[in-house]
C-alpha positions in Angstrom: -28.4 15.8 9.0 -27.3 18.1 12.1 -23.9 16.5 12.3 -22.2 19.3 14.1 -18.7 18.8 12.7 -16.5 20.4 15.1 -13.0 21.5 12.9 -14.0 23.5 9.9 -10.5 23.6 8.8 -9.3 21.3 5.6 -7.3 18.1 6.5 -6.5 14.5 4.9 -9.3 11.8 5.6 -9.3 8.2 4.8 -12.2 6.8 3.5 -13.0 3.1 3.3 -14.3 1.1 0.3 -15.2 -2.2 -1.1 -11.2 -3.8 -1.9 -10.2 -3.5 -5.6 -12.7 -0.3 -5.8 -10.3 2.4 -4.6 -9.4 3.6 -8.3 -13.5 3.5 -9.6 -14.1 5.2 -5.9 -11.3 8.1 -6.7 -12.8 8.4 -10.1 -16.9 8.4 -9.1 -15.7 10.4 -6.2 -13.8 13.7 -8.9 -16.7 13.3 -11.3 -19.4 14.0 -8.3 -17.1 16.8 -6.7 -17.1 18.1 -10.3 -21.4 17.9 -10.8 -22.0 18.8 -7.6 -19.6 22.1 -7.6 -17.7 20.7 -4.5 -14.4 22.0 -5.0 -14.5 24.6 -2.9 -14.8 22.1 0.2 -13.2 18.5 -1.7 -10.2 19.6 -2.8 -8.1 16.0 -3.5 -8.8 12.1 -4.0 -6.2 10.3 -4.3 -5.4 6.5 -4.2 -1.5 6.0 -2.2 0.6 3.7 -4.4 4.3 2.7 -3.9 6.4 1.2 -7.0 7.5 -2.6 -6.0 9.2 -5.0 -8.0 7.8 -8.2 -8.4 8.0 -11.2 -10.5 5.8 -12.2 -13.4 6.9 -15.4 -15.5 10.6 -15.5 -14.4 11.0 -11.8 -15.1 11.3 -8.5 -12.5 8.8 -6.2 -13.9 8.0 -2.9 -11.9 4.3 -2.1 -10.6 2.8 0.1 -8.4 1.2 -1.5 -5.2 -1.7 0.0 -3.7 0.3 1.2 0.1 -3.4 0.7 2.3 -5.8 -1.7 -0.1 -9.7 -0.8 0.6 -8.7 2.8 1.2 -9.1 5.9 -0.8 -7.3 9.5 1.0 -9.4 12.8 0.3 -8.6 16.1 1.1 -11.4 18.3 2.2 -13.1 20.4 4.7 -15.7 18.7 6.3 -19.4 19.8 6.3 -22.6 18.1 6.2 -22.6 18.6 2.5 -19.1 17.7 1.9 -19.2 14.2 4.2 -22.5 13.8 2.4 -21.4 13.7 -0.8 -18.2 11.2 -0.2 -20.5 9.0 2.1 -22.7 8.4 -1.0 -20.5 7.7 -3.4 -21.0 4.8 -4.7 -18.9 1.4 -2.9 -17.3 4.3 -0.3 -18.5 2.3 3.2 -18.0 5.2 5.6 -15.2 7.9 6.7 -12.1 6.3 8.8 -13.4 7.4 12.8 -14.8 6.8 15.7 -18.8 6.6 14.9 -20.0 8.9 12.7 -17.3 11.6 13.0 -14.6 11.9 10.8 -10.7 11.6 12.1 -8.1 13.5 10.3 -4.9 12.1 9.4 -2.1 13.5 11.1 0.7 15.2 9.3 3.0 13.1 10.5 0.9 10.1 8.8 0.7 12.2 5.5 4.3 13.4 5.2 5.0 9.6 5.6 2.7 8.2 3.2 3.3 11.3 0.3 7.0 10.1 1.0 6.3 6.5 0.0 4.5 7.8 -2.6 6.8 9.7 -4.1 10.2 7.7 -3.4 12.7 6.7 -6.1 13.7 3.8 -4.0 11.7 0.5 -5.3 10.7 -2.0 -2.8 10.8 -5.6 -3.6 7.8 -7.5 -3.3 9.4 -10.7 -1.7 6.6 -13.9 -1.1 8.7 -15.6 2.0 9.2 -15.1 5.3 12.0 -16.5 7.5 12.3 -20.3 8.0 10.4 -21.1 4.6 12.6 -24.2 3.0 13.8 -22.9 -0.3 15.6 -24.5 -3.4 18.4 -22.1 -4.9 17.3 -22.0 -8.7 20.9 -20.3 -10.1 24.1 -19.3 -9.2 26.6 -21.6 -7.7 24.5 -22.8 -5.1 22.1 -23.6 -7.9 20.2 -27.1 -6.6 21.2 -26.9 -3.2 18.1 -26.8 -0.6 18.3 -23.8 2.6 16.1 -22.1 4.5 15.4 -18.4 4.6 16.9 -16.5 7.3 16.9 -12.3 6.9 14.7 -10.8 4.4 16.1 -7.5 2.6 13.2 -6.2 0.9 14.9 -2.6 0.3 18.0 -4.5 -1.9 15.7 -7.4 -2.8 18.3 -10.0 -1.0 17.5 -12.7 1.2 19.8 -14.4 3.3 19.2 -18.4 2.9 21.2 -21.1 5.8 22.4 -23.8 3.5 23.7 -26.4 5.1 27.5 -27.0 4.3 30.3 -28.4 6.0 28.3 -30.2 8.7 26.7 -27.0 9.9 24.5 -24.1 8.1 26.1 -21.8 6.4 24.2 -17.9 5.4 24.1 -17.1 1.4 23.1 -14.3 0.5 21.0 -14.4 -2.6 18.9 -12.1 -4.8 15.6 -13.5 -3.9 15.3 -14.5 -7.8 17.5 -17.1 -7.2 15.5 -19.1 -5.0 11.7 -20.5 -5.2 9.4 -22.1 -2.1 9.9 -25.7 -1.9 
């Protein structure tokens, strides 16, 4: 091997893998640090999630949403050993970097994503973007068609332009009131 990594000290990486392998990687990835007695160098795996609210058959159930899909964070000290061992775990493509060397997140990037992670504040996962023609499916506006102008994904509101009175007027609406047209 020979890769000279320069900074022996321990730092966050991000690792890329196949999509929709990020929780088999974390797990492959603990059971080899385990057999191969790495935890002195691989000390973390983890897979950043954020809780959104989404809708399944009419109803706003709670899930948590993978933050960066296809990527899996480990916390280690990089060696030859240590890079060799996450390399080849199996559907990990390669260390986030430029060529063969490793970049470390910054801690700005961490304390940001750990934040996200670990927020009581649910973000709603809202399917429309500004200008989509909706129908209003409830409330008093109920049958009436708009289209979407602000997006509050925070409150789960979106603002919808009906057109009233000879001219559009904003709504705002709980984006389960309206559906895509």
């Amino acid at each position: 091997m020979g890769k000279q990594f320069g900074d022996k000290g321990r730092h966050w990486y991000a690792i890329h893998t196949y999509a929709g392998y990020e929780n088999a990687v974390e797990r492959n990835l603990k059971q080899r640090i385990d057999s191969l007695g790495m935890e002195e160098k691989i000390f973390d795996v983890v897979v950043p999630t954020e809780k959104k609210v989404k809708i399944k058959g009419g109803k706003r159930v709670e899930e948590n949403e993978k933050i960066y899909p296809g990527y899996v964070l480990v916390d280690m000290i990089v060696t030859d050993d240590s890079w060799y061992v996450v390399r080849n775990t199996p559907r990990v493509t390669g260390f986030v970097g430029s060529g063969t060397q490793p970049v470390p997140l910054t801690q700005k990037e961490i304390d940001e994503l750990f934040s996200r992670m670990h927020s009581d504040t649910v973000k709603h996962k809202i399917d429309f973007s500004p200008g989509d023609v909706v129908s209003i499916v409830d409330g008093p506006f109920k049958e009436l068609e708009g289209k979407i102008g602000d997006i509050d994904e925070e409150r789960g509101k979106v603002k919808v332009l009906v057109p009233m009175f000879g001219r559009e007027t904003p709504v705002e609406l709980d984006f389960l009131q309206v559906k895509k047209i």
